[in-house]
C-alpha positions as CSV (number, residue, x, y, z in Angstrom):
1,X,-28.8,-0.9,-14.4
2,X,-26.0,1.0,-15.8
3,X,-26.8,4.3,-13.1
4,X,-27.0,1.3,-10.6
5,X,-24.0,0.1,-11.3
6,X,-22.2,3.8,-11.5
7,X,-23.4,4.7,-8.2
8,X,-22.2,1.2,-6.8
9,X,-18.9,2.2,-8.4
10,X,-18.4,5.6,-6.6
11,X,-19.5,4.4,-3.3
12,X,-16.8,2.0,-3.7
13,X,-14.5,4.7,-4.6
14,X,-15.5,7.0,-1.7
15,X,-14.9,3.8,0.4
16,X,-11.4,3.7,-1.2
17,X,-10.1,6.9,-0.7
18,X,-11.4,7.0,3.0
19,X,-9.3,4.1,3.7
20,X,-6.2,5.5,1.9
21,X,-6.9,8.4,4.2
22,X,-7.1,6.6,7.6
23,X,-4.0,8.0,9.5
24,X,-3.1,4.6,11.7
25,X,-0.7,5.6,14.3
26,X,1.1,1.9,15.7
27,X,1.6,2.1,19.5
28,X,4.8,-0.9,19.4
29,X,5.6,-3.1,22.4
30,X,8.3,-5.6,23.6
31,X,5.9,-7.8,25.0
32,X,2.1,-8.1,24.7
33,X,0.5,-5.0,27.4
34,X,-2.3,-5.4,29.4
35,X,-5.8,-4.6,27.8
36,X,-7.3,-1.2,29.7
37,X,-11.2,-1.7,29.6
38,X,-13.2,0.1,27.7
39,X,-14.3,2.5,30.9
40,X,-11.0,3.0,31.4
41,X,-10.4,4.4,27.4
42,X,-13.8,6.4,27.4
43,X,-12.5,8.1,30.7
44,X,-9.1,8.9,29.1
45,X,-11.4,10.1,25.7
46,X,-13.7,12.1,27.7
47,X,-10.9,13.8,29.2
48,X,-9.6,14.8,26.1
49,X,-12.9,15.6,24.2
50,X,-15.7,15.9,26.6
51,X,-18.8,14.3,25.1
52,X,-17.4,11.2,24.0
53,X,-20.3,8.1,22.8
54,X,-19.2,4.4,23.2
55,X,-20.2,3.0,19.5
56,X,-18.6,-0.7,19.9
57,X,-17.6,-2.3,23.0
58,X,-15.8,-4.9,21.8
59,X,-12.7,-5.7,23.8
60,X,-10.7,-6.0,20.7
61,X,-11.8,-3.3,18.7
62,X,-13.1,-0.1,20.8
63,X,-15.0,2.4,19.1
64,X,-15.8,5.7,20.1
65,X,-17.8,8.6,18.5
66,X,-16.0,12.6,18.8
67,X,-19.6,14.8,18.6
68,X,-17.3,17.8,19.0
69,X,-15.9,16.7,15.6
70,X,-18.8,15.7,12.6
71,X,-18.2,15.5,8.9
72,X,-21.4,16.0,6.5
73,X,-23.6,12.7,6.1
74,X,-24.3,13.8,2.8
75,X,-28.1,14.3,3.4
76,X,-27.9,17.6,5.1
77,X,-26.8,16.2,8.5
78,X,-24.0,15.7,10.4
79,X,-22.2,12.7,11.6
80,X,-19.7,12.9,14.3
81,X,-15.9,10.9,13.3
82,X,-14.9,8.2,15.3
83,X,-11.6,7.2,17.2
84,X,-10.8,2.9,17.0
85,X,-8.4,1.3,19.3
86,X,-7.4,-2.0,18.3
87,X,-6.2,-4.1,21.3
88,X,-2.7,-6.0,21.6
89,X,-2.1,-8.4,17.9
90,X,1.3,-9.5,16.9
91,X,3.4,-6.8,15.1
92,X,4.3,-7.9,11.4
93,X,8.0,-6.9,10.8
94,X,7.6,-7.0,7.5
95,X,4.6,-4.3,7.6
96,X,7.2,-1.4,8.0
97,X,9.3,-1.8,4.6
98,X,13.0,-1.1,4.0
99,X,12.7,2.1,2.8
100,X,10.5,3.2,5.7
101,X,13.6,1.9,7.9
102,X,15.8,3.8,5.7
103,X,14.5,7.0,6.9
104,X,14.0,6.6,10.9
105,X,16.7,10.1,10.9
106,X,14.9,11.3,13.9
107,X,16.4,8.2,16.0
108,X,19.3,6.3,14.9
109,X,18.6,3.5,16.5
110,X,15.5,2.9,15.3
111,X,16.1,-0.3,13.1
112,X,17.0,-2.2,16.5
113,X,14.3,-0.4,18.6
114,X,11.3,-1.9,15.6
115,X,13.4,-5.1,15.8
116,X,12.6,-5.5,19.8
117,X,9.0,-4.7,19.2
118,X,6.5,-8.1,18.9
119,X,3.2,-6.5,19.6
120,X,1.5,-3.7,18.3
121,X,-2.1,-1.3,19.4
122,X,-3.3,0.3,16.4
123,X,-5.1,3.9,16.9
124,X,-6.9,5.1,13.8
125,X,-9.9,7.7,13.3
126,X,-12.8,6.9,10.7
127,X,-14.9,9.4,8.4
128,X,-12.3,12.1,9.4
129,X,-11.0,12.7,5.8
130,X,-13.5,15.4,5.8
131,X,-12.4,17.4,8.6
132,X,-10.6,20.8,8.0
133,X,-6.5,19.5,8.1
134,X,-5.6,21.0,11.5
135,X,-9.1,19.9,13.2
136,X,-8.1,16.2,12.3
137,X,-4.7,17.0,13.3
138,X,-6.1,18.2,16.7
139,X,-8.2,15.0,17.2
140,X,-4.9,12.9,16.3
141,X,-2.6,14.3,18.5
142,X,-5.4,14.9,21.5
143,X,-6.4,11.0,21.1
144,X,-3.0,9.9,21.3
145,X,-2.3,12.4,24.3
146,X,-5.7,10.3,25.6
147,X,-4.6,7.2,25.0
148,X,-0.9,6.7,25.5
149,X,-0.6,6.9,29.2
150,X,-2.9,4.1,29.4
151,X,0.0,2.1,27.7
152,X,2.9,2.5,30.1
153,X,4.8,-0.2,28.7
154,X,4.5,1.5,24.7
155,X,8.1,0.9,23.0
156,X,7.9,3.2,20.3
157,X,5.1,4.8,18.2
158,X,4.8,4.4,14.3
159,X,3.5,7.1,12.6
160,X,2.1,5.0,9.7
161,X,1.1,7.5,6.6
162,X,4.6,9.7,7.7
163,X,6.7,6.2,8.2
164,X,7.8,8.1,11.2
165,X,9.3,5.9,14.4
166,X,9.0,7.6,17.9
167,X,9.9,6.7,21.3
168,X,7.5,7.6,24.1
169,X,10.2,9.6,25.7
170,X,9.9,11.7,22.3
171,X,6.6,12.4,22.1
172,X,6.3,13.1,26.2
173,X,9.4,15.2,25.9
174,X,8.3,17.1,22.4
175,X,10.1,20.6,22.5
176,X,7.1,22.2,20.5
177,X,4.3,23.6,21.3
178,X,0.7,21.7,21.3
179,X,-0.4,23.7,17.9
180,X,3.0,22.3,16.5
181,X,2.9,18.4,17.6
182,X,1.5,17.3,14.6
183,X,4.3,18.6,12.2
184,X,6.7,16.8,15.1
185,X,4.7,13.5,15.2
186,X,2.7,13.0,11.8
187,X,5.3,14.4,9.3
188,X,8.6,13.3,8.1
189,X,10.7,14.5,5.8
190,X,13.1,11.9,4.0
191,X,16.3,12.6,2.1
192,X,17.6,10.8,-0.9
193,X,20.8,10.5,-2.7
194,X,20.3,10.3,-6.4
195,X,22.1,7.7,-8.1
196,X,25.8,8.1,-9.4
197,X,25.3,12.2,-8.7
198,X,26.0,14.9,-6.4
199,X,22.5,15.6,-6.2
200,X,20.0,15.1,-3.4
201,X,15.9,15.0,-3.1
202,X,14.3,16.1,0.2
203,X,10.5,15.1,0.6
204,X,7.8,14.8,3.2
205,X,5.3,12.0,4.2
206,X,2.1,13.2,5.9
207,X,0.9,16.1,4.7
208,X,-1.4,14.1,1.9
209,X,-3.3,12.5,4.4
210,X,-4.9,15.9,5.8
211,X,-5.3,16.6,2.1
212,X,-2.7,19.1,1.7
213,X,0.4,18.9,-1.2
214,X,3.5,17.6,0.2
215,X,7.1,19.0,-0.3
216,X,9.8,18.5,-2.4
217,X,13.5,19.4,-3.1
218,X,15.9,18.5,-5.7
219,X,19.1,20.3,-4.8
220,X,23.2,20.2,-4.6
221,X,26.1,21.8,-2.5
222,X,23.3,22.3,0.0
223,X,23.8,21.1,3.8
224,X,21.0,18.3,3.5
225,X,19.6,19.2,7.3
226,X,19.2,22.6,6.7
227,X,17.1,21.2,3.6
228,X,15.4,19.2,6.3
229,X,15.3,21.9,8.6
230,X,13.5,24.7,5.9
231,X,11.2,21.4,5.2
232,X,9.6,21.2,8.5
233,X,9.4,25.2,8.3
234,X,7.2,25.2,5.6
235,X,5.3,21.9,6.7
236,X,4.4,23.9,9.5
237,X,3.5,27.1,6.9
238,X,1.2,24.7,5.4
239,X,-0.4,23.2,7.6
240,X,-1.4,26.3,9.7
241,X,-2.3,28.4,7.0
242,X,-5.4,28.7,4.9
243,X,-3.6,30.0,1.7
244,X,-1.9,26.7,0.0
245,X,1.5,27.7,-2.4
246,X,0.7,28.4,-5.4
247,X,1.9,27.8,-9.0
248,X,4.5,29.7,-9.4
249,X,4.8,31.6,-5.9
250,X,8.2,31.7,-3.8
251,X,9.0,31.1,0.0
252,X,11.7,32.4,1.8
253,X,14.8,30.9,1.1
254,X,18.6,30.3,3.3
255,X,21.6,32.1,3.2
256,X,24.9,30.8,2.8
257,X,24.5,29.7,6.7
258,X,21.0,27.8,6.5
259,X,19.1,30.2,7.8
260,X,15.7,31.6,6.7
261,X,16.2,35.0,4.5
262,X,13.8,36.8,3.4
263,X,16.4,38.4,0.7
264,X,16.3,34.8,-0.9
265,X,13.7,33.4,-2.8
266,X,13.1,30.3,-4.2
267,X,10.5,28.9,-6.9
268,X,7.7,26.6,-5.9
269,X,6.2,24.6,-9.0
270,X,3.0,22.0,-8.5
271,X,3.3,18.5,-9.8
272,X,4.2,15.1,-8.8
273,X,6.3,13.1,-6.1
274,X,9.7,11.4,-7.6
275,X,10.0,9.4,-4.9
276,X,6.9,7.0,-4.2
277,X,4.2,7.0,-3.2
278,X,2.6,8.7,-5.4
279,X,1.4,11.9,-4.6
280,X,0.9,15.6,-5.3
281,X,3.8,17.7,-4.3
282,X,5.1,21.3,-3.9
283,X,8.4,21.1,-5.6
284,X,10.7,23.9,-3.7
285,X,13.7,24.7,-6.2
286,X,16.3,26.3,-4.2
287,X,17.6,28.9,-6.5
288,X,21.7,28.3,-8.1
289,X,21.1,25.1,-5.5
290,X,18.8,23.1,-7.8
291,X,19.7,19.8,-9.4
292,X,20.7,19.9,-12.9
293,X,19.6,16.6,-13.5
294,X,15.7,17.6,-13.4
């Protein structure tokens, strides 16, 4: 009984951790948008992905198969990941909380744009987790590319696990290039004042979701956006290399201008986020820059 009962236990774990690992992306609207069938969503898929396989019909929750993408089944199989589209439901205000709002920097208006929005499609994968980071980042970015245009009415798009607001005009007029869009869509990095101090803390949201260690600063008399800036940099390092940062091991730094120099290094440590959620970070201490109060 006690086996049974340990095995019931990890499945429920495994369960657990694969939700905490779903990467819901919100497509927001003003007013509720007309439904596209589920022919006209497996064209847009198939477009994307070639071999797609309808798993679920139903008109409120589509659900497609990705063969070209396939995760172990834990028996010496394969089993390909799945794409969901949840059709139109009201959009819960209160789902996106205040410090979420607090860090829309990429568009300042972006408390009144979530405050027009009433109606929300939600587009999620499912048994992904176990995909190699930038493979899931490639189905993300390639479903959305699918899917959006069948949405012509689409507000705004909330990147859930990055609390990240985008307008479609963003996202169509991205000036990266299409290995970059998931640093430019699924990643944000916040910035924090620390109480009754000089001192600052940079950070990122959604790097933890692909399974790789976020970033982290703690610095002072340091321009905050070039912070930001060298942030995204290394995002990007991260996310399209195969070699994480190790204990102990620098990145290139900024000059006195804020840009990267190679003649300045600064110290990466591994350990935990100071700023919820919780989660495992790179901390990034910017050389005479760090803050004292750490």
């Amino acid at each position: 009984m006690g086996c049974f009962l340990e095995k019931g236990r990890q499945a429920q774990e495994r369960q657990l951790q694969e939700i905490q690992r779903l990467y819901q992306v919100q497509l927001l609207f003003e007013e509720r948008p007309d439904a596209p069938s589920a022919q006209q969503v497996y064209e847009a898929l198939r477009g994307a992905f070639g071999r797609v396989d309808l798993v679920d019909g139903d008109p409120s929750l589509l659900c497609f198969a990705i063969p070209a993408y396939t995760v172990p089944d834990g028996k010496g199989g394969q089993l390909p990941v799945k794409l969901l589209l949840q059709q139109a439901h009201p959009f819960r205000q209160e789902s996106v909380d205040a410090q979420a709002r607090g860090q829309f920097w990429n568009l300042p208006d972006g408390e009144a744009v979530l405050a027009g929005c009433q109606y929300e499609v939600t587009f999620f994968d499912m048994m992904a987790a176990g995909l190699d980071h930038q493979r899931r980042g490639e189905l993300l970015m390639d479903g959305m590319d699918a899917v959006l245009p069948l949405y012509p009415t689409c507000k705004a798009v909330f990147m859930k696990p990055a609390g990240k607001l985008l307008t479609l005009p963003q996202i169509l007029q991205e000036p990266v290039s299409r290995e970059d869009r998931y640093i430019w869509r699924g990643v944000n990095a916040r910035f924090f004042r620390i109480g009754g101090t000089q001192s600052f803390v940079v950070d990122t949201l959604g790097l933890s979701v692909l399974g790789l260690p976020e970033l982290q600063y703690k610095f002072q008399g340091l321009d905050p956006n070039w912070v930001v800036g060298h942030a995204y940099d290394v995002a990007a390092y991260l996310y399209h290399q195969d070699t994480p940062i190790q204990e102990g091991e620098t990145v290139d730094g900024l000059d006195a201008q804020g840009r990267l120099d190679p003649q300045v290094q600064w110290l990466c440590h591994r350990g935990q986020a100071l700023v919820g959620p919780a989660r495992e970070v790179v901390d990034i201490q910017p050389g005479e820059h760090a803050a004292q109060e750490f």
